[in-house]
N, CA, C and O atoms as a DFTB+ gen file, in Angstrom:
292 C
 N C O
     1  1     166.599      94.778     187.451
     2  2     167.230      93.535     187.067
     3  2     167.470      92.694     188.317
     4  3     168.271      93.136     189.141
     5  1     166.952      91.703     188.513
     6  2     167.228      90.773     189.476
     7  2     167.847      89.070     188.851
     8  3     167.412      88.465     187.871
     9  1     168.995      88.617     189.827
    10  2     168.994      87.290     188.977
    11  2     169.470      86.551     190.325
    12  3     170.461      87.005     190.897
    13  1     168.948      85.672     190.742
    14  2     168.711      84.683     191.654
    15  2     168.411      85.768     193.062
    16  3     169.035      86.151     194.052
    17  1     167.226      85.942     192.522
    18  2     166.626      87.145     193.612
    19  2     167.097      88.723     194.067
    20  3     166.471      89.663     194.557
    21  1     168.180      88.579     193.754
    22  2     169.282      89.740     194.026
    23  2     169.691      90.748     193.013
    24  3     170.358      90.691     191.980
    25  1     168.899      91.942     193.828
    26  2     169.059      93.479     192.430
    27  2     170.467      93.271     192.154
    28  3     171.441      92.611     192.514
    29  1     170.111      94.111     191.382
    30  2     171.614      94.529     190.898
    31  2     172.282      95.947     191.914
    32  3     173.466      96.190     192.148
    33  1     171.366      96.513     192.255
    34  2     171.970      97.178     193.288
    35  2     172.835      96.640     194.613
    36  3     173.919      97.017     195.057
    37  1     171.677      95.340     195.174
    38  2     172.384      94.654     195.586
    39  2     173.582      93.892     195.192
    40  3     174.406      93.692     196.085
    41  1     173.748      93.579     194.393
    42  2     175.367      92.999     193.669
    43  2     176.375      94.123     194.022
    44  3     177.260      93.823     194.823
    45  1     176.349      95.213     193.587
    46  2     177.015      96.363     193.461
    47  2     177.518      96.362     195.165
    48  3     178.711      96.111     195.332
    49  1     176.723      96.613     196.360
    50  2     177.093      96.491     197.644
    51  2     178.009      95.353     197.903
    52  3     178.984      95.410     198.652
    53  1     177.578      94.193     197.147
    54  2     178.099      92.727     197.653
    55  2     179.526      93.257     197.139
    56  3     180.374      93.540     197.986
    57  1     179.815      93.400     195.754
    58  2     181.011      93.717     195.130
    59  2     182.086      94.746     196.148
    60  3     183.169      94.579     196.709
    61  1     181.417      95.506     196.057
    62  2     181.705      96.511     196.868
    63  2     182.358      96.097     198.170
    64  3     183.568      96.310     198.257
    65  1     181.857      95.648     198.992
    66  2     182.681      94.944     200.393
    67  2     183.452      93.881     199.842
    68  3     184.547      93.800     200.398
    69  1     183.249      92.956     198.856
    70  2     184.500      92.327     198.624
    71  2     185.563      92.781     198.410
    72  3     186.586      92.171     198.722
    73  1     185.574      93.930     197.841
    74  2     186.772      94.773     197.429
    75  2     187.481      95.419     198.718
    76  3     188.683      95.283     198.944
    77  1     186.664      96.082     199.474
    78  2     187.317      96.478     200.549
    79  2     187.817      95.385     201.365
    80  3     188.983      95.322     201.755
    81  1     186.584      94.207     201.709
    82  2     188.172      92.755     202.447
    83  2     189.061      92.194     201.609
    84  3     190.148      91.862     202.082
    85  1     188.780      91.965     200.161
    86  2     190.241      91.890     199.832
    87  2     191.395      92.896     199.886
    88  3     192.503      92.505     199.520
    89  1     191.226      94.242     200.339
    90  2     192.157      95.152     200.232
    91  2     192.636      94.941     201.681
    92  3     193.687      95.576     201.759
    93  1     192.363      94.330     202.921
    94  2     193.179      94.328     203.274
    95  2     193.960      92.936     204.002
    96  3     194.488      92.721     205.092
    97  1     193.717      92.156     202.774
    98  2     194.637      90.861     202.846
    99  2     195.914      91.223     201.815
   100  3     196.637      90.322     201.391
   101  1     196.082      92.390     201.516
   102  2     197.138      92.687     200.417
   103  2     198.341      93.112     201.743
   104  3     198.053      93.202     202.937
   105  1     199.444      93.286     201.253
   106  2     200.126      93.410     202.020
   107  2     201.229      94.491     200.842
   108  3     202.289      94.896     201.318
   109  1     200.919      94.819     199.570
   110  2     201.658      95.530     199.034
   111  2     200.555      97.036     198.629
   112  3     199.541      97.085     197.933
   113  1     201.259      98.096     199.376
   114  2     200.473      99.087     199.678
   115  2     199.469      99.845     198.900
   116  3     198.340     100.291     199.105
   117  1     200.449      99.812     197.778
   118  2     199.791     100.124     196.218
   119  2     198.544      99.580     195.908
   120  3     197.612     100.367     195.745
   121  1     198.363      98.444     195.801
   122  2     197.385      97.442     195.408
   123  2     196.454      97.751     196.267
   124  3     195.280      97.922     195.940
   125  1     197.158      97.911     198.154
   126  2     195.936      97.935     198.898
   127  2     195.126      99.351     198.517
   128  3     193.940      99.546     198.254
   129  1     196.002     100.044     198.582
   130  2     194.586     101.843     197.994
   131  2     194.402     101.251     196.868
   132  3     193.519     101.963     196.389
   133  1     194.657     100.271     195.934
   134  2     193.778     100.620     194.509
   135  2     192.729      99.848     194.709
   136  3     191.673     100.119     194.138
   137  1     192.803      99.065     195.311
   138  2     191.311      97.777     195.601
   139  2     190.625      98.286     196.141
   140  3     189.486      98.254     195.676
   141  1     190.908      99.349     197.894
   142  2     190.300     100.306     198.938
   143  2     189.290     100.950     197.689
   144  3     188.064     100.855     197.627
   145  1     190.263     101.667     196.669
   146  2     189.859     103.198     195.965
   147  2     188.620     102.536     195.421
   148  3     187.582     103.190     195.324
   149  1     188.681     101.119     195.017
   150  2     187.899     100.929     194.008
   151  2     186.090     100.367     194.992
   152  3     184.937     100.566     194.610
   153  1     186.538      99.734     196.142
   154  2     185.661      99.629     196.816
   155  2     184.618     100.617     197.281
   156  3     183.427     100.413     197.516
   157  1     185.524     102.059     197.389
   158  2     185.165     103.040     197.679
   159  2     183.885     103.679     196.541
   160  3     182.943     104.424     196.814
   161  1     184.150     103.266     195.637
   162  2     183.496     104.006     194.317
   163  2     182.228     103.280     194.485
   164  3     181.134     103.802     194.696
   165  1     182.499     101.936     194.362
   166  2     181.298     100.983     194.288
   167  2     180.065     101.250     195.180
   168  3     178.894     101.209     194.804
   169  1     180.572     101.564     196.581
   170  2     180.196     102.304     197.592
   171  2     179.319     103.252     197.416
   172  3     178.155     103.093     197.783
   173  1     179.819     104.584     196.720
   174  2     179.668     105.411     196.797
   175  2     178.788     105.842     195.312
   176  3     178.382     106.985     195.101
   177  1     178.596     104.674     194.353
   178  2     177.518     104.428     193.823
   179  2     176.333     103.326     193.999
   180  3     175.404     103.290     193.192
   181  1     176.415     102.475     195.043
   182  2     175.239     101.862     195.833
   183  2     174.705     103.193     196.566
   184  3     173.508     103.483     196.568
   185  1     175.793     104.053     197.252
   186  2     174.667     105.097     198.223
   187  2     173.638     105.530     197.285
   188  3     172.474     105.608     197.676
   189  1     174.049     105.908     195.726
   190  2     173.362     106.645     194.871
   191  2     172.070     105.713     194.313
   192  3     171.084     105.987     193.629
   193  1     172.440     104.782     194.789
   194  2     171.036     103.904     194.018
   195  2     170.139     103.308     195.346
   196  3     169.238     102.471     195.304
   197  1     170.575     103.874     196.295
   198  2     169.909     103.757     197.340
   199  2     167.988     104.174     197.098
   200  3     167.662     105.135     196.401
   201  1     167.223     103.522     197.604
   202  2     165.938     104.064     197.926
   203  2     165.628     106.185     197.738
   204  3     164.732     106.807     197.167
   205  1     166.792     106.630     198.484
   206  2     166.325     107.942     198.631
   207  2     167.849     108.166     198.917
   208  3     168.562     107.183     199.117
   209  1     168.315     109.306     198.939
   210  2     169.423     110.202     198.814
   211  2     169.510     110.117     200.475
   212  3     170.709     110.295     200.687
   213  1     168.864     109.939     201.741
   214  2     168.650     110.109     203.022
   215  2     169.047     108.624     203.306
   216  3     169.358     108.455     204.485
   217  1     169.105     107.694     202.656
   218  2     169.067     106.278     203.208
   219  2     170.938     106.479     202.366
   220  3     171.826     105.942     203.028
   221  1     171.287     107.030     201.348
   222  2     172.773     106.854     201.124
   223  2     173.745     107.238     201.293
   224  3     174.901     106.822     201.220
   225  1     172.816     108.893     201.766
   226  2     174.052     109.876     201.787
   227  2     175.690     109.097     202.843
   228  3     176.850     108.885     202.489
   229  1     174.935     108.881     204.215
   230  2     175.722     108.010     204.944
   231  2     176.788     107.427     204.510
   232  3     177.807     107.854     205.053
   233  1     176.979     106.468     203.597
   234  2     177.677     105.415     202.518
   235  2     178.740     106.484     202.011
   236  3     179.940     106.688     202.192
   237  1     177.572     107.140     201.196
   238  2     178.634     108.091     200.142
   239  2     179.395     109.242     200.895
   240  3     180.496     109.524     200.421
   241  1     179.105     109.730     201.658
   242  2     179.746     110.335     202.779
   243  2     181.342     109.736     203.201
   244  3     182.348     110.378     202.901
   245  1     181.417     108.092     204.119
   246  2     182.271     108.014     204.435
   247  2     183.183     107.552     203.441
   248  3     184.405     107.686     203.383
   249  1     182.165     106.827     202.455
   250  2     183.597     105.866     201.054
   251  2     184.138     107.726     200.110
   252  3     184.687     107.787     199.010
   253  1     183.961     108.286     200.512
   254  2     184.000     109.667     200.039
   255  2     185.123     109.755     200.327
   256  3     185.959     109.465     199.471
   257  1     185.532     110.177     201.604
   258  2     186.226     110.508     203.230
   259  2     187.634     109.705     203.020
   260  3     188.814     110.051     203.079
   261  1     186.860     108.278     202.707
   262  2     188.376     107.033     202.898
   263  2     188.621     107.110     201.069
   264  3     189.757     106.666     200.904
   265  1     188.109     107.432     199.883
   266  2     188.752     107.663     198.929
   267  2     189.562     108.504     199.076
   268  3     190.724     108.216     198.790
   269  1     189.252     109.839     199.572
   270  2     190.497     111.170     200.110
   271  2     191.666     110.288     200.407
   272  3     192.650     110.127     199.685
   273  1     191.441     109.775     201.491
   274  2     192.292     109.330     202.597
   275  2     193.494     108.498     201.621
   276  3     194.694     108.765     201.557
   277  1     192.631     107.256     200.797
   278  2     193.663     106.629     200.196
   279  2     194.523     107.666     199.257
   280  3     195.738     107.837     199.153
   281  1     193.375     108.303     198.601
   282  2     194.286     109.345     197.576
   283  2     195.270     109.999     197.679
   284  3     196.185     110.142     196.869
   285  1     195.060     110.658     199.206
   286  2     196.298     111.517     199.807
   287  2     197.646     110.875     200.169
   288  3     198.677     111.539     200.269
   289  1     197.568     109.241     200.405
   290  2     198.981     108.976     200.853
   291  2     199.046     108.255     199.189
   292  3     200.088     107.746     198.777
């Protein structure tokens, strides 16, 4: 699916980093891990639609790492 040139995989990345810079123009902590958490996912399903499992693992690796991270506090 492409619509003004741009997969949809690509959307998913674009989405994806928006979420993580809006998380940290929040200033109420809550909100910031739930926007982080959610960036994280988006993330960590672009790695999966990546070309090859070798071109995503990377991605899904660290939005992995910083989902923990938010989860734990």
């Amino acid at each position: 699916m492409e619509l003004f040139g741009i997969t949809g995989t690509e959307y998913i990345g674009y989405l994806a980093s928006l979420m993580v810079l809006l998380s940290f123009t929040m200033k109420d902590i809550i909100k910031l891990r739930v926007v982080n958490m959610t960036g994280c996912i988006l993330f960590v399903i672009y790695g999966f639609l990546m070309p090859t499992i070798r071109i995503g693992l990377p991605i899904i690796i660290a939005n992995v790492a910083i989902f923990g991270v938010n989860l734990y506090h």
